[in-house]
C-alpha positions in Angstrom: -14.8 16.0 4.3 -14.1 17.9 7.7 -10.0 18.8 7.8 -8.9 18.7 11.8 -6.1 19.2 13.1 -5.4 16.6 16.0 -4.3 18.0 19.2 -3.8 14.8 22.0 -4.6 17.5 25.1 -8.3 17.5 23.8 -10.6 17.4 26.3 -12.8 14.1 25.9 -10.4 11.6 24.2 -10.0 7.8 25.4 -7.7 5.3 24.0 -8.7 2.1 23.3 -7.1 -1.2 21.4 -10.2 -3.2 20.4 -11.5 -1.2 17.6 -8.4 -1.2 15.7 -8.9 -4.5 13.1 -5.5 -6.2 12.6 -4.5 -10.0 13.4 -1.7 -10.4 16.1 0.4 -12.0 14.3 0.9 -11.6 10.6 3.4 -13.3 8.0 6.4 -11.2 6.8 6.8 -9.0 4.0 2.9 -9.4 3.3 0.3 -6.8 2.6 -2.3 -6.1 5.1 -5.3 -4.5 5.6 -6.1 -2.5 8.5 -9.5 -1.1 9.7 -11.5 0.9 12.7 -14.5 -0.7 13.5 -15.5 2.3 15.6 -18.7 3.7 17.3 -19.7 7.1 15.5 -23.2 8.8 16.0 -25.1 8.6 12.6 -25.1 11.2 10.1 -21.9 12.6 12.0 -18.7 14.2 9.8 -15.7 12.3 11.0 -12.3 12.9 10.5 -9.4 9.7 11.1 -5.8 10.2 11.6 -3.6 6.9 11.0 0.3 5.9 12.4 2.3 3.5 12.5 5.1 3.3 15.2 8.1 0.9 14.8 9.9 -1.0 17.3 13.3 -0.8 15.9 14.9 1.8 13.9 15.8 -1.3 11.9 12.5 -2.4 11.2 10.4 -1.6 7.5 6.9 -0.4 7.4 5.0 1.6 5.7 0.9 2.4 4.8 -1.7 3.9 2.5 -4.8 5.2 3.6 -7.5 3.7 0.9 -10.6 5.1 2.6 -11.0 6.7 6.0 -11.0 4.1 8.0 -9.1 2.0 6.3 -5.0 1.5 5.5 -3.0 -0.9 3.8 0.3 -1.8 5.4 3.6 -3.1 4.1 6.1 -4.4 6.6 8.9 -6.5 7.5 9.5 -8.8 10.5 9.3 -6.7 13.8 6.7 -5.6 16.8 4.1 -2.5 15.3 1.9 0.0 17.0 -0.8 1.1 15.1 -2.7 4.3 15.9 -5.9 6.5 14.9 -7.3 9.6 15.8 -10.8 10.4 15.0 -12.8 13.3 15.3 -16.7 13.2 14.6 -18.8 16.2 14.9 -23.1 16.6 14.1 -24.6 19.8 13.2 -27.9 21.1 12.9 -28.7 23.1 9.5 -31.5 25.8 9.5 -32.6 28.3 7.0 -33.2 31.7 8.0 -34.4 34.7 6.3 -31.9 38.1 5.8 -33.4 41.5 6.2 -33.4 41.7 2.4 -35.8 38.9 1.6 -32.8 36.8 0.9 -32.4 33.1 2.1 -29.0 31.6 3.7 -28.2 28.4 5.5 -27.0 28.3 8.9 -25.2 25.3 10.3 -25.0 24.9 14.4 -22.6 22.7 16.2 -24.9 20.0 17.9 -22.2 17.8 19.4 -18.2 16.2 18.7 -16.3 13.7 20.2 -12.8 12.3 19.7 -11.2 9.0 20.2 -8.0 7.5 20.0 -7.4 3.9 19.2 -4.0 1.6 19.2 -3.4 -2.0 18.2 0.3 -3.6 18.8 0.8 -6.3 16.2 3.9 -8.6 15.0 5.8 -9.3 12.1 6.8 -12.9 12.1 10.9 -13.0 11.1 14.1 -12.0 12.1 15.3 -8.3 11.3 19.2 -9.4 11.2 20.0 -11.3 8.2 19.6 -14.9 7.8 22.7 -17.1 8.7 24.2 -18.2 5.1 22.5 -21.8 4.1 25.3 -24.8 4.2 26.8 -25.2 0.8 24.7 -26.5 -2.3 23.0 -25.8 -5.7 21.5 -21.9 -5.8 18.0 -22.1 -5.4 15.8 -20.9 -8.0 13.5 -17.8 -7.7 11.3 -17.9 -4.7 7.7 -17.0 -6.0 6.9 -15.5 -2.8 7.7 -11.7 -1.4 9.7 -13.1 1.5 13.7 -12.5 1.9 13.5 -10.3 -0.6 16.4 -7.5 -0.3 15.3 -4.2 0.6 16.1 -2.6 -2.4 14.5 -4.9 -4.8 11.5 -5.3 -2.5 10.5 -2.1 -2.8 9.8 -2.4 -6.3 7.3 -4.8 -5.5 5.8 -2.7 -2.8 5.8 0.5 -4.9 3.5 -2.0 -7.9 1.4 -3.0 -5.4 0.7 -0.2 -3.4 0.2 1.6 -6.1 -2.1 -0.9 -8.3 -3.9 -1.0 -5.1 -5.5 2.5 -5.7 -7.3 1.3 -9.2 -10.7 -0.1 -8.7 -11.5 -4.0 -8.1 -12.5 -4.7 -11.8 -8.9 -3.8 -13.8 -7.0 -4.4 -10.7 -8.0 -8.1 -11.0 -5.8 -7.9 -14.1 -2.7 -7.8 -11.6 -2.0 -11.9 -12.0 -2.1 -11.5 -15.7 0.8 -8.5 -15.4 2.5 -10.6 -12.7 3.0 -13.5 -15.6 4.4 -11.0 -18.2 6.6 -10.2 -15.9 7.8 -13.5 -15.1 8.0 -14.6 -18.5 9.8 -11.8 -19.9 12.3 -12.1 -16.7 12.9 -16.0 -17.7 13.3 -15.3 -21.6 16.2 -12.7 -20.4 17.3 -15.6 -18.1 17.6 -17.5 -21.0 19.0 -15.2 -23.5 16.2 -15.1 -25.8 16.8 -11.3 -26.0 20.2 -11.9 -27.9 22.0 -8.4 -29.0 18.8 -6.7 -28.8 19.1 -6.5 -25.1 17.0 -4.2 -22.4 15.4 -2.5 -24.9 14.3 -5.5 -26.7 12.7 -7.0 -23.8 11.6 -3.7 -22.2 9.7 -3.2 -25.8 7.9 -6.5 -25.4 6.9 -6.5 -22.2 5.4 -3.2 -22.9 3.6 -4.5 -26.0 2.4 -7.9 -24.1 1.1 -5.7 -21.1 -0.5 -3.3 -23.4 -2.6 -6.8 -24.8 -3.4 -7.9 -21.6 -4.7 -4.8 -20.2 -6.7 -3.8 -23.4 -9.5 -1.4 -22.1 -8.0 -1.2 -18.4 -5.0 -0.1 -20.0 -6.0 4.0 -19.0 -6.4 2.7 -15.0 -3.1 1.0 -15.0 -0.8 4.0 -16.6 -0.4 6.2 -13.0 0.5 2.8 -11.5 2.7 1.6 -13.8 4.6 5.1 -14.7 5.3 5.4 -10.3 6.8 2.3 -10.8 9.1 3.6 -13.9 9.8 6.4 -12.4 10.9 4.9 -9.1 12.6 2.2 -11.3 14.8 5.8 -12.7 15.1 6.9 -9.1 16.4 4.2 -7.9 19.1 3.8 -11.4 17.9 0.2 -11.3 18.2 -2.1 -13.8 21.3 -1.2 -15.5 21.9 -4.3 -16.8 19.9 -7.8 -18.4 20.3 -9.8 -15.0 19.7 -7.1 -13.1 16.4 -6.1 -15.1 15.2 -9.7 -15.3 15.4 -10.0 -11.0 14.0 -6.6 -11.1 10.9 -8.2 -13.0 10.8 -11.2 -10.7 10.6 -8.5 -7.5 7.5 -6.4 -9.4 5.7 -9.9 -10.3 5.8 -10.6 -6.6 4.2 -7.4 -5.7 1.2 -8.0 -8.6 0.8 -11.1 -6.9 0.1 -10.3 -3.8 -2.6 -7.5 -5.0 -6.2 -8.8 -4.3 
């Protein structure tokens, strides 16, 4: 893989917004997958460069880089400008003889180029908090990852960024985690956990997700332990309710893994 350092005075580089493949508009707090759908001479060595600019200081977003030329995004409501730099460059390899007999290959610069794309998109939603609803019952849990608070949503966007690293086949067991979740989060709703409390139900949702996964089991470890060990970081859940919305916000992110 060629390693460049990007310098914007290069000689030769254009900007451009079409090549960048992103809707317009997208819904808030949903994952999305952003591509390059650039020209690059065959058989060239090409380096990309992603970033994301924010609006507003007030505005969440954040990416992994998957392959090179594609990310996956996470963001809340707000106006994006997405960004890549690439630098391709084609040699020519040749053999050539050393006065001791010896063989070595030679590689010659034939050409390079470098580009640099950006795409604006928006965040449907309002960045300032929703206006309190009139009086009335309290809803139930919302099954999608929308108005989610910030520090909660981020355990679902640390499961699913993370489960989105493990290859399609045991990644399609996401659903399956996302209903352990769920149904460990309403037993503790429920009390069904009685004096055995968060270790009792931390013990069988680790025994039902260690069923479920069964062979897949050794993919899924690095992405669930990142999400334990933010789960530490962060000194959340400290308590029953607070572990059972804490399940509710990971099931979210396993849902929306594809």
């Amino acid at each position: 893989m060629l390693r460049t350092i990007f310098c914007f005075a290069l000689l030769g580089c254009t900007t451009a917004a079409a090549q960048i493949t992103i809707p317009d508009t997208v819904e808030r707090d949903r994952p999305m997958v952003a591509g390059c759908d650039c020209i690059i001479p065959e058989g060239s060595e090409v380096s990309f460069s992603w970033g994301l600019e924010k609006s507003s200081p007030d505005s969440v977003a954040e990416f992994i880089q998957v392959s090179d030329s594609t990310i996956h995004i996470w963001a809340g409501p707000g106006t994006f400008k997405l960004t890549t730099d690439i630098v391709w460059v084609q040699f020519e390899e040749f053999e050539i003889t050393l006065d001791d007999g010896t063989k070595k290959k030679i590689r010659s610069l034939l050409d390079w180029g470098h580009s640099k794309y950006q795409r604006s998109f928006t965040v449907k939603g309002s960045i300032a908090p929703d206006p309190d609803p009139e009086p009335g019952p309290e809803p139930g849990p919302d099954p999608d990852p929308v108005n989610v608070p910030s520090d909660e949503w981020d355990l679902g966007k640390t499961i699913y960024t993370e489960a989105m690293k493990i290859p399609a086949a045991p990644r399609a067991k996401a659903k399956e985690l996302a209903d352990n979740f769920d149904a460990i989060s309403g037993r503790i709703a429920a009390g069904g956990f009685g004096d055995g409390g968060k270790p009792a139900a931390m013990k069988e949702l680790a025994d039902v997700n260690k069923v479920t996964l069964g062979g897949d089991k050794g993919a899924w470890d690095p992405a669930l332990t990142e999400l334990n060990r933010t789960m530490i970081e962060r000194r959340v859940p400290t308590t029953l309710k607070a572990t059972a919305d804490a399940f509710t916000y990971i099931a979210r992110g396993l849902r929306a893994v594809n």
